[in-house]
N, CA, C and O atoms as CSV, one atom per row, in Angstrom:
chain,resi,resn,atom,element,x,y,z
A,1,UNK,N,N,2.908,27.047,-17.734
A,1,UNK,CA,C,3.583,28.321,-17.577
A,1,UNK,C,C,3.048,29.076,-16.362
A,1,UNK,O,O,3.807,29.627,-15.566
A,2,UNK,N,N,1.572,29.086,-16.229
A,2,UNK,CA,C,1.269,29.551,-15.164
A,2,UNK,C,C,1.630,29.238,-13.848
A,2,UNK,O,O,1.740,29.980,-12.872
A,3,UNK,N,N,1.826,27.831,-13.982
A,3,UNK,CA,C,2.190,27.272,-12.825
A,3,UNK,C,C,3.320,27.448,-12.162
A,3,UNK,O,O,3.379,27.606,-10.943
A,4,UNK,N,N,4.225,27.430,-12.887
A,4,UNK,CA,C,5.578,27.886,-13.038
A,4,UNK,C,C,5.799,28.950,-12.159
A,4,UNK,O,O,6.537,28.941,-11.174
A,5,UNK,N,N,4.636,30.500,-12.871
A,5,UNK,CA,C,4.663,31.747,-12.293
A,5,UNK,C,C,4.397,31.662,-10.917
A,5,UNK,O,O,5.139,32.079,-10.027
A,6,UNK,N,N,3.177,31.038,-10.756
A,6,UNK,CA,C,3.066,31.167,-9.400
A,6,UNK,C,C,3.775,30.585,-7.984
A,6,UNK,O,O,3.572,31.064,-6.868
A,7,UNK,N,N,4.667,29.423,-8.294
A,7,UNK,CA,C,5.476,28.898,-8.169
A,7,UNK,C,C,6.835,29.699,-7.413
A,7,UNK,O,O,7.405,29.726,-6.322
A,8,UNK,N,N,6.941,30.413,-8.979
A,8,UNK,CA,C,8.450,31.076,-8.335
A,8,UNK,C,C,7.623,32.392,-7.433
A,8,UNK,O,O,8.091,32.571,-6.308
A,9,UNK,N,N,6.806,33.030,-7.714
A,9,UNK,CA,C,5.620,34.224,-6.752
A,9,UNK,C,C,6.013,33.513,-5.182
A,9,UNK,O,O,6.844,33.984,-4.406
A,10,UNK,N,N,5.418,32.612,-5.015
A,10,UNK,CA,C,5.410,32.106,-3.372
A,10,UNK,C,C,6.916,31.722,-3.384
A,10,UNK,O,O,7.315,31.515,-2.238
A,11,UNK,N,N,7.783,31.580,-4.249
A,11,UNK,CA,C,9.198,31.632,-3.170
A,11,UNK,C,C,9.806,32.927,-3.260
A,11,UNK,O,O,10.874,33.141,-2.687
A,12,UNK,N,N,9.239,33.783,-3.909
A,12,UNK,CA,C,9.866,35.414,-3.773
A,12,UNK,C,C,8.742,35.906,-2.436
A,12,UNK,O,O,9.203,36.579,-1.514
A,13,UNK,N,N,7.778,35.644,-2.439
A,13,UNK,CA,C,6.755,36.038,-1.222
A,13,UNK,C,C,7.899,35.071,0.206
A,13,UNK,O,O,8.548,35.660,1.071
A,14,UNK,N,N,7.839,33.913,0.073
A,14,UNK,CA,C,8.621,33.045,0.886
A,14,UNK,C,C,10.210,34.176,1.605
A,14,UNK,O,O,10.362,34.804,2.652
A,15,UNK,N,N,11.037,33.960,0.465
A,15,UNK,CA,C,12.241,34.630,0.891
A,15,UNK,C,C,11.445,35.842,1.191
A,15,UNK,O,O,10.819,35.470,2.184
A,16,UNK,N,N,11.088,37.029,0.960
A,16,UNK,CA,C,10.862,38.213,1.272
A,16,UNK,C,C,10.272,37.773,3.123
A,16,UNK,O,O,11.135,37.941,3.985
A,17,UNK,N,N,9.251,37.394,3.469
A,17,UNK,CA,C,8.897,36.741,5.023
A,17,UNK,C,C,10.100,36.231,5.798
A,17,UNK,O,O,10.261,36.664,6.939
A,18,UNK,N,N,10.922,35.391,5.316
A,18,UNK,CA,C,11.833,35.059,5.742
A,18,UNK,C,C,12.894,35.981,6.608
A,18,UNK,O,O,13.465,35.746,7.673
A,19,UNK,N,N,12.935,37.332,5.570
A,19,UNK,CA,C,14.453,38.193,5.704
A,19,UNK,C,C,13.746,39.195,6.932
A,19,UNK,O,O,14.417,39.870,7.712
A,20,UNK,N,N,11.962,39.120,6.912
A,20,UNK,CA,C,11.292,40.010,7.608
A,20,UNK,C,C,11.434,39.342,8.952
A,20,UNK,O,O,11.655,40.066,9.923
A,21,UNK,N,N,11.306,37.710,9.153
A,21,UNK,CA,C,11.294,37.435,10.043
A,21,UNK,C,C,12.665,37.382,10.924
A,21,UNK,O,O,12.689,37.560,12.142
A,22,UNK,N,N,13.817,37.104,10.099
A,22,UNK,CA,C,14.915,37.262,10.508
A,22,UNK,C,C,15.461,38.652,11.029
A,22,UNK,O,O,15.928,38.739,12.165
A,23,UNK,N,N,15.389,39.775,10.144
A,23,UNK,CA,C,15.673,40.506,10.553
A,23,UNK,C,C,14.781,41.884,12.005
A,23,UNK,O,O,15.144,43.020,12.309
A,24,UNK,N,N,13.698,41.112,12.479
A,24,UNK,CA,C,12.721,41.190,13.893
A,24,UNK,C,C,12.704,41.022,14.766
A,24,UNK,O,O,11.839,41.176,15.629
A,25,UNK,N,N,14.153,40.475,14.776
A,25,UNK,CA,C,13.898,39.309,16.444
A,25,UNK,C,C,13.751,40.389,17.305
A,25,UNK,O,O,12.580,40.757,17.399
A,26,UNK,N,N,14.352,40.860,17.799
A,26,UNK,CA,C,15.060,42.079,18.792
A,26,UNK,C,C,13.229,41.889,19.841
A,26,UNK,O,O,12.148,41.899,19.252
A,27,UNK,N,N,13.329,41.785,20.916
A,27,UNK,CA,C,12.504,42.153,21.917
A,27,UNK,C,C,11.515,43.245,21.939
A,27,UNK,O,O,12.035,43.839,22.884
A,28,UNK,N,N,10.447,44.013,21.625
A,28,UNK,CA,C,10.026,45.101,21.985
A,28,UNK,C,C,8.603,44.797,22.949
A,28,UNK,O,O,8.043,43.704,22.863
A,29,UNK,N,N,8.184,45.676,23.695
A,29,UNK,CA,C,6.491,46.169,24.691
A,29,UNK,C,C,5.683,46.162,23.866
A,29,UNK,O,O,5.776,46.423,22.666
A,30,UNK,N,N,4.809,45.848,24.496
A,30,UNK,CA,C,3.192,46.116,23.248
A,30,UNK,C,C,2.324,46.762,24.985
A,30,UNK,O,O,2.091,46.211,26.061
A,31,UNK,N,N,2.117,47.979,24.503
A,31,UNK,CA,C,0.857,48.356,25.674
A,31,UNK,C,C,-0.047,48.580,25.716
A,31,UNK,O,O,-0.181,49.586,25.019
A,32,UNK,N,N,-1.387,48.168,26.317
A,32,UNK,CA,C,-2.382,48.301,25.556
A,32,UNK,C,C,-3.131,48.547,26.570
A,32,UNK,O,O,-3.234,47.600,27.350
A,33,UNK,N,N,-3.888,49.813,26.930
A,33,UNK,CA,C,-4.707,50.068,27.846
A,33,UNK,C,C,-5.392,48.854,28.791
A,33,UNK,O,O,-5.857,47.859,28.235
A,34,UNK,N,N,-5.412,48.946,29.719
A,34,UNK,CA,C,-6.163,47.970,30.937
A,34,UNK,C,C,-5.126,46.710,30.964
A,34,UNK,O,O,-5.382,46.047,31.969
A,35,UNK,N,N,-4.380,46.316,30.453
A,35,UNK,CA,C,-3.663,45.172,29.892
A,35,UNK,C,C,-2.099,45.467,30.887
A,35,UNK,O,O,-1.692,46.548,31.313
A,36,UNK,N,N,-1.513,44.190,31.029
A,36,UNK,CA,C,-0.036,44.487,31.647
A,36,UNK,C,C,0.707,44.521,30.076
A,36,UNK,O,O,0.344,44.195,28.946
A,37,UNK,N,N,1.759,45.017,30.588
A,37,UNK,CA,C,2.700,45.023,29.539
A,37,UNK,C,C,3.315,43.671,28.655
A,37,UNK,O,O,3.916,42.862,29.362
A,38,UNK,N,N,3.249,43.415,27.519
A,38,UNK,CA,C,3.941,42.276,27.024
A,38,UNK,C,C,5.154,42.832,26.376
A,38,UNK,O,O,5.386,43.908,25.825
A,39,UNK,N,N,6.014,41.526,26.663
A,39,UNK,CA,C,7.460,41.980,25.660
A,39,UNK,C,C,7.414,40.557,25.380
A,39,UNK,O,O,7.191,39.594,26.113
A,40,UNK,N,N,7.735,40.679,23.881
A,40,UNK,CA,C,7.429,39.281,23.024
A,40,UNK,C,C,8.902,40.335,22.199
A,40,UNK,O,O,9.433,41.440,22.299
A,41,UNK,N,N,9.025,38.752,21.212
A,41,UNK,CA,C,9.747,39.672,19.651
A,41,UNK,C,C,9.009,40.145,18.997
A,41,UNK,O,O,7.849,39.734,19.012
A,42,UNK,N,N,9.399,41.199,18.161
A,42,UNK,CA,C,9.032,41.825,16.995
A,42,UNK,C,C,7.949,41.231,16.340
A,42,UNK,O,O,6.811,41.699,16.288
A,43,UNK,N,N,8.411,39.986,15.747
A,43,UNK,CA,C,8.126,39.637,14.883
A,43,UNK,C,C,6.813,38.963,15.015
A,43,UNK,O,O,6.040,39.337,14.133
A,44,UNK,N,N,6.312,38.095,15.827
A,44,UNK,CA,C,5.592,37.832,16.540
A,44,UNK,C,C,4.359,38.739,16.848
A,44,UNK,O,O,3.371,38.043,17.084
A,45,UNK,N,N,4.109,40.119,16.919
A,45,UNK,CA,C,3.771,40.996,16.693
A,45,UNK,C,C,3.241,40.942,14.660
A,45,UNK,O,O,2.202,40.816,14.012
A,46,UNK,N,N,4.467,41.095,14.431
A,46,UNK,CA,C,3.641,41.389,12.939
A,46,UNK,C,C,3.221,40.380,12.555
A,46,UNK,O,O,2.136,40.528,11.992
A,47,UNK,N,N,3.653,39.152,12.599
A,47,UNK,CA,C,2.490,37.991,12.500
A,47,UNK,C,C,0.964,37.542,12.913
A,47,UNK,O,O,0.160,36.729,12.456
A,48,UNK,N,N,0.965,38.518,14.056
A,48,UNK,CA,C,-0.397,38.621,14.493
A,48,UNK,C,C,-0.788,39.517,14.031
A,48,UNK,O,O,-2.013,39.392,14.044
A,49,UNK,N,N,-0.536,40.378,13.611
A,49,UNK,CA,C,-0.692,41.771,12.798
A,49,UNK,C,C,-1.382,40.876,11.536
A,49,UNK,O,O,-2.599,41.041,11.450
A,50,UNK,N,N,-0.834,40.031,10.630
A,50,UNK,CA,C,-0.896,39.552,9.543
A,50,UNK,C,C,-2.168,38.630,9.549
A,50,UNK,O,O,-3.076,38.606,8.719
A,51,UNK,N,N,-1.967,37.647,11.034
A,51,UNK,CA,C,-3.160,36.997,10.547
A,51,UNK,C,C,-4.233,37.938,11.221
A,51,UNK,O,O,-5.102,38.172,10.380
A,52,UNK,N,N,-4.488,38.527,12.343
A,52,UNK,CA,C,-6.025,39.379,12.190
A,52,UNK,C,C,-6.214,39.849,11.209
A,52,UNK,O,O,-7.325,39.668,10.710
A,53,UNK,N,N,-5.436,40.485,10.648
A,53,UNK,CA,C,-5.620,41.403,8.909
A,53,UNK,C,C,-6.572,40.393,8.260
A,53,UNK,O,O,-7.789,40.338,8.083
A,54,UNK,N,N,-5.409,39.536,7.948
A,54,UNK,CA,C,-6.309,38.087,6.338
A,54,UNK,C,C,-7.707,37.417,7.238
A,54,UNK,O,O,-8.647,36.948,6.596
A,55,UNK,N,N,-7.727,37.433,8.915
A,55,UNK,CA,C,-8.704,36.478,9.329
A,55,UNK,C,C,-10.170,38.207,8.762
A,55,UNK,O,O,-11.184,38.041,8.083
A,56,UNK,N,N,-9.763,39.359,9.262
A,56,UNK,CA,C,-11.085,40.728,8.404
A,56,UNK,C,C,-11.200,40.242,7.507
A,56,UNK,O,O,-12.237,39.606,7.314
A,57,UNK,N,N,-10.053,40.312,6.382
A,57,UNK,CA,C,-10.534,40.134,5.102
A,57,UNK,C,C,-11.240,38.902,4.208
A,57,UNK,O,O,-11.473,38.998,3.004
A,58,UNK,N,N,-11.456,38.037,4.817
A,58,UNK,CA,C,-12.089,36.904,4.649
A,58,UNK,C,C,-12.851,36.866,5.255
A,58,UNK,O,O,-13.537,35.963,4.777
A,59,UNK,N,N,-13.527,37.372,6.431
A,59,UNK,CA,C,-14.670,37.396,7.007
A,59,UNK,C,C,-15.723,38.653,6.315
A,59,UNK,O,O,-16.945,38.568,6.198
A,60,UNK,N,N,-14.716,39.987,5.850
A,60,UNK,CA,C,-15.226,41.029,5.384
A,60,UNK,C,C,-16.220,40.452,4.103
A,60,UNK,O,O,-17.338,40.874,3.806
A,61,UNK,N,N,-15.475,39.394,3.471
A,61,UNK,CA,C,-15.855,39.174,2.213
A,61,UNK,C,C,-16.983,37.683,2.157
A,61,UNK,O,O,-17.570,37.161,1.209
A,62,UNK,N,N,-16.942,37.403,3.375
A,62,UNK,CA,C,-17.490,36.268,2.982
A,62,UNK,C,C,-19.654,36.446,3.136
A,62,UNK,O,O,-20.400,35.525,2.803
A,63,UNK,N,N,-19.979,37.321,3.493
A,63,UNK,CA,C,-21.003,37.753,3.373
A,63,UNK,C,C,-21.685,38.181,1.154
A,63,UNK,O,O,-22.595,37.877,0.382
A,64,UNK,N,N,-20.972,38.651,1.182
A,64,UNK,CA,C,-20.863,38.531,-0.467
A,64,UNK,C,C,-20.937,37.182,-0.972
A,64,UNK,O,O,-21.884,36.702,-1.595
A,65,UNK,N,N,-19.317,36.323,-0.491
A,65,UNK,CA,C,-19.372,35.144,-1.264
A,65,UNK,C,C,-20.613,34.152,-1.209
A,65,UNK,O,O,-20.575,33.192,-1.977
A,66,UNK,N,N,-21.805,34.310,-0.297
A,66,UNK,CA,C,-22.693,33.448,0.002
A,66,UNK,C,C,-23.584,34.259,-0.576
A,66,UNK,O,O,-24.368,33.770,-1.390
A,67,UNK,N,N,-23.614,35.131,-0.382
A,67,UNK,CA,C,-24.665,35.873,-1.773
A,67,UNK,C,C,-24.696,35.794,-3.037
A,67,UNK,O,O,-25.723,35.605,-3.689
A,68,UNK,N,N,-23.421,35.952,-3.553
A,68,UNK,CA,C,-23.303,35.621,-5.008
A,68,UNK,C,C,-23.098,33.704,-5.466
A,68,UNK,O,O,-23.089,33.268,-6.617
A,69,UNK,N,N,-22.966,32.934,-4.274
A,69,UNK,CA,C,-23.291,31.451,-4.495
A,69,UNK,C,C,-24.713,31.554,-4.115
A,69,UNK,O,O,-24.845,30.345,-3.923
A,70,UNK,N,N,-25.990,32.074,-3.829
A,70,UNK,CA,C,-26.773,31.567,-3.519
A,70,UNK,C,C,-27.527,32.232,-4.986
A,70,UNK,O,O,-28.597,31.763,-5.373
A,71,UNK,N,N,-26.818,33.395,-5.752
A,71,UNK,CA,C,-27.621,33.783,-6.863
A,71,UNK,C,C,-26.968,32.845,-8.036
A,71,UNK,O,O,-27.553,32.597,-9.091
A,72,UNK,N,N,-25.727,32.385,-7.707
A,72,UNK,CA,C,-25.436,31.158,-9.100
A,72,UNK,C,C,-26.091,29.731,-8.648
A,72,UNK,O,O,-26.350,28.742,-9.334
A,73,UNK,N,N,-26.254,29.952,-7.369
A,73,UNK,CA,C,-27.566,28.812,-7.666
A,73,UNK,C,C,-29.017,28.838,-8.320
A,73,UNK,O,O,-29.454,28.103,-9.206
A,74,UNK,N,N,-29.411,29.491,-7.899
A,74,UNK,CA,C,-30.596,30.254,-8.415
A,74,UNK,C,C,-30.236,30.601,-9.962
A,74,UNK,O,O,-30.560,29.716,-10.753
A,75,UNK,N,N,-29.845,31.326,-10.310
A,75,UNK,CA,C,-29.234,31.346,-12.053
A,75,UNK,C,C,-29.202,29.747,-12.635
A,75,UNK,O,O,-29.738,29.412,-13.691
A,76,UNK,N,N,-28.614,29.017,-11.913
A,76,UNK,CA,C,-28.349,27.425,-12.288
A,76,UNK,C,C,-29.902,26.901,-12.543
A,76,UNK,O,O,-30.170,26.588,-13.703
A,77,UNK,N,N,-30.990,26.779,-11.498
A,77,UNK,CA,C,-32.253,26.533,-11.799
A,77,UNK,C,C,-32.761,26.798,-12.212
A,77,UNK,O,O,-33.740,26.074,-12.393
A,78,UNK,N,N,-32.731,28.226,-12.907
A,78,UNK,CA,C,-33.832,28.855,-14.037
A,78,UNK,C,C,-33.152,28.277,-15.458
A,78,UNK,O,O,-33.857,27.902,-16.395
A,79,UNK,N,N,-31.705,28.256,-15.492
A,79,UNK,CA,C,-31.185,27.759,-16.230
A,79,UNK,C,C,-31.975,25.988,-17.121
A,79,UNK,O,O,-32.297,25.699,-18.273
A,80,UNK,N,N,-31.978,25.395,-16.060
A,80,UNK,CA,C,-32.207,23.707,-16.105
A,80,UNK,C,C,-33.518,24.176,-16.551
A,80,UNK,O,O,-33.797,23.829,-17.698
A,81,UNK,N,N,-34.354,24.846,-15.964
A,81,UNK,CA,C,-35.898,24.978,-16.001
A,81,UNK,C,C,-35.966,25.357,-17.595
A,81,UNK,O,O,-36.505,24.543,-18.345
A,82,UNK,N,N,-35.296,26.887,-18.265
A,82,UNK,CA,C,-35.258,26.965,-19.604
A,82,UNK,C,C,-34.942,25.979,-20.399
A,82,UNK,O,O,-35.786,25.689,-21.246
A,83,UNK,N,N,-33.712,25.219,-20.364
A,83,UNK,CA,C,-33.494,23.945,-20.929
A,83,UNK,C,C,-34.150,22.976,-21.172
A,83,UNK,O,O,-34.231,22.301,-22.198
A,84,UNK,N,N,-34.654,22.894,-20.173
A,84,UNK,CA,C,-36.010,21.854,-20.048
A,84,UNK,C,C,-37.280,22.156,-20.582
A,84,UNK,O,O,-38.169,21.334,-20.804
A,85,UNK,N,N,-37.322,23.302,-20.765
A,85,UNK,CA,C,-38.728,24.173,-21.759
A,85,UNK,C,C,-38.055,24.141,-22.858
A,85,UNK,O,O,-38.551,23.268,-23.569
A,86,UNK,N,N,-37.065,24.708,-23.435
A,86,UNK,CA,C,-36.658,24.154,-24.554
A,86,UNK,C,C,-36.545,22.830,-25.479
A,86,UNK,O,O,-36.554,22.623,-26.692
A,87,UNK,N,N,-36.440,22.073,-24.370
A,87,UNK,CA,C,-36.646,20.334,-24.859
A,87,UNK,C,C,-38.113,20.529,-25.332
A,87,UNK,O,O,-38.374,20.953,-26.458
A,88,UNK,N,N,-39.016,20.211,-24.455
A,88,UNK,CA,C,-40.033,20.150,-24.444
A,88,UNK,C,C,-41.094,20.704,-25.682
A,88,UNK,O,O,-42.104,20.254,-26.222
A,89,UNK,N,N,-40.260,21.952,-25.808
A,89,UNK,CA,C,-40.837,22.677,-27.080
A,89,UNK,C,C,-40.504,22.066,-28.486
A,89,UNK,O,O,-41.416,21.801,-29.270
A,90,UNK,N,N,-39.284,21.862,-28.771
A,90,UNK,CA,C,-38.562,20.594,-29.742
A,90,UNK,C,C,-39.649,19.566,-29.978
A,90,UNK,O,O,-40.238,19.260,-31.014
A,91,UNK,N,N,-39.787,18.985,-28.373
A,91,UNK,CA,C,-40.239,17.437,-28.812
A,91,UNK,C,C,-41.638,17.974,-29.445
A,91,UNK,O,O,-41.570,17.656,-30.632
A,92,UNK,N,N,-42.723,18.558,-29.243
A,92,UNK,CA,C,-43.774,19.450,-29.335
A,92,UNK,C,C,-44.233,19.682,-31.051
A,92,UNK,O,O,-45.222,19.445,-31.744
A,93,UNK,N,N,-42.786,20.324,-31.252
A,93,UNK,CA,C,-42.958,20.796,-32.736
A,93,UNK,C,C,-42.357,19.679,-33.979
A,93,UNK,O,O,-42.387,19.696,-35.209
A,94,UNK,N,N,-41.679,18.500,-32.703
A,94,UNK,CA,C,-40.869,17.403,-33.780
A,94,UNK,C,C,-42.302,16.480,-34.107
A,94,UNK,O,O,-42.532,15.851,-35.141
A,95,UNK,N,N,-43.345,16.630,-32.671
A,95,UNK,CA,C,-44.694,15.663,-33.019
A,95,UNK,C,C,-45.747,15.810,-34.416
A,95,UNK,O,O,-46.258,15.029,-35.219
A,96,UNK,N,N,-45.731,17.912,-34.084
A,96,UNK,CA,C,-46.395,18.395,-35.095
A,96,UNK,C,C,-45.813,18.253,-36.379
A,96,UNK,O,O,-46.439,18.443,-37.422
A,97,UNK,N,N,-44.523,17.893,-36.309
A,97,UNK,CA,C,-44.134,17.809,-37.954
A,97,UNK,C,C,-43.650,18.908,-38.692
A,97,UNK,O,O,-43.447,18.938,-39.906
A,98,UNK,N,N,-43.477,19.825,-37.855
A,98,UNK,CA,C,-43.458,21.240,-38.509
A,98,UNK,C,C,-41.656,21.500,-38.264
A,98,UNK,O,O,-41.060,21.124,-37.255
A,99,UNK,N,N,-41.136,22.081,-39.210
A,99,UNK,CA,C,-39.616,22.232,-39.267
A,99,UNK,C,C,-38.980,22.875,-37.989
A,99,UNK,O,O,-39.675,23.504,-37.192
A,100,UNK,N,N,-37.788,22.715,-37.842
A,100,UNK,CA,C,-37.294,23.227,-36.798
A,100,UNK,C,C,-35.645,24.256,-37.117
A,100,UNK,O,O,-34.539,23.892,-37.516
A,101,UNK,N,N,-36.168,25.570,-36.726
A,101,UNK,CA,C,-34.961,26.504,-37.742
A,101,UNK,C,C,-33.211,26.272,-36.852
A,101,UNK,O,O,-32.070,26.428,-37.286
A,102,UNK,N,N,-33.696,25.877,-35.587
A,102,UNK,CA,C,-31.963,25.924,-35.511
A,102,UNK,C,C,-32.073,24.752,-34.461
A,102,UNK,O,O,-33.205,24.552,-34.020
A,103,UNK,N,N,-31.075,23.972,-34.013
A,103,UNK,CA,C,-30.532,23.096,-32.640
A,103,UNK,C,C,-30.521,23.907,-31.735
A,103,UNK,O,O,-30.115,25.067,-31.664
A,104,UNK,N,N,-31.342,22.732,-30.513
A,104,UNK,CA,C,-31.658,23.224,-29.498
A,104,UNK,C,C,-30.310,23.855,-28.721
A,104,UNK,O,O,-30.539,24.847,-28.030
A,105,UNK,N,N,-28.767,23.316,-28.773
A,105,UNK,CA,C,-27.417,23.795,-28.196
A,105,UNK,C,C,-27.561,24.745,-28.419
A,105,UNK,O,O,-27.616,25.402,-27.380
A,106,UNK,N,N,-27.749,25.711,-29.840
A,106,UNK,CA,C,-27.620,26.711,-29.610
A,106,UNK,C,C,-28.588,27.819,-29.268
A,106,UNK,O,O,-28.342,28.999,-29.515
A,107,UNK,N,N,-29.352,27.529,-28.870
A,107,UNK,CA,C,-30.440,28.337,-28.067
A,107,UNK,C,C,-29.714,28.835,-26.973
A,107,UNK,O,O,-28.841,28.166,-26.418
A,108,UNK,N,N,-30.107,30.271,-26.545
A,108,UNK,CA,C,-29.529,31.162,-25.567
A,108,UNK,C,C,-31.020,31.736,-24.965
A,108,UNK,O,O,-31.897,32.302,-25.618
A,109,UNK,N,N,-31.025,31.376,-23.379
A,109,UNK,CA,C,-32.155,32.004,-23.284
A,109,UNK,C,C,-31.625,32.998,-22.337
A,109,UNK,O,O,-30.737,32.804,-21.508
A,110,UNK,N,N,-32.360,34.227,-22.587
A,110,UNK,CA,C,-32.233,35.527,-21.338
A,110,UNK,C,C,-32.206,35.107,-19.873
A,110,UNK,O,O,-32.730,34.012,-19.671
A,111,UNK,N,N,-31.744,35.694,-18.877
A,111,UNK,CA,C,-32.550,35.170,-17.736
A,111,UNK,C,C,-32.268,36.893,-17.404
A,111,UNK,O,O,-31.323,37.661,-17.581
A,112,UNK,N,N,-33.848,37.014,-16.745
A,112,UNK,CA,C,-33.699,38.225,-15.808
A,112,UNK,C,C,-32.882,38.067,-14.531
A,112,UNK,O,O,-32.643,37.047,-13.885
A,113,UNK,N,N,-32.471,39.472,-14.307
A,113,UNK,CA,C,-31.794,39.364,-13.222
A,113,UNK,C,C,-32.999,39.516,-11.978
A,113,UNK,O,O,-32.673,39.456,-10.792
C-alpha cells in the first residue's frame, strides 16, 4: 500500500514539473552584478533555482548526518560490549551453580548518553 502511495506521489510531483516546465518557456534576462547579461528560458532558471536549493539542503544537513552515524556507532559498541558482559556473567553464575532469574534476551542494559 505504501508503495502504491508513493508511487502515485512522484507522478502527481511528475505531472505538476511537467505543466511548470511547459508552461516557462518564454525567454527572460537574469542580471547579476559584474556579470553580462544572460537570456536563457524561464525555466532553466528555476531548475537551477531547484537544484542549488536541494544541493544547501543536503549539504546543510549532512554535518548532523555524520554525527548522529558516528554516535550509532558508538551506541552499537557499548552495546556488543554490554552483551558481551552479560554473557559472561551467565556463564559465571551457570559455573557457580547458582539460579538464574531471567534470559539473557531479555536483559536491557542502560547506556549513558
Amino acid at each position: 500500500m505504501l508503495k502504491w502511495l508513493s508511487i502515485v506521489m512522484m507522478f502527481i510531483v511528475f505531472i505538476a514539473l511537467l505543466a511548470v516546465t511547459l508552461g516557462n518557456t518564454h525567454s527572460v534576462d537574469f542580471n547579476l552584478v559584474g556579470l553580462p547579461t544572460t537570456t536563457w528560458p524561464l525555466v532553466v532558471f528555476l531548475w537551477m533555482a531547484f537544484v542549488i536549493g536541494a544541493l544547501v539542503g543536503v549539504l546543510s544537513m549532512l554535518g548532523r548526518l555524520l554525527r548522529l552515524r558516528g554516535e550509532a556507532a558508538d551506541l552499537s559498541k557499548k552495546l556488543k560490549k554490554a552483551q558481551q558482559a552479560n554473557v559472561d556473567l551467565q556463564a559465571q553464575l551457570d559455573q557457580q551453580g547458582k539460579p538464574v532469574a531471567m534470559n539473557t534476551a531479555d536483559v536491557i542494559v542502560p547506556v549513558q548518553p
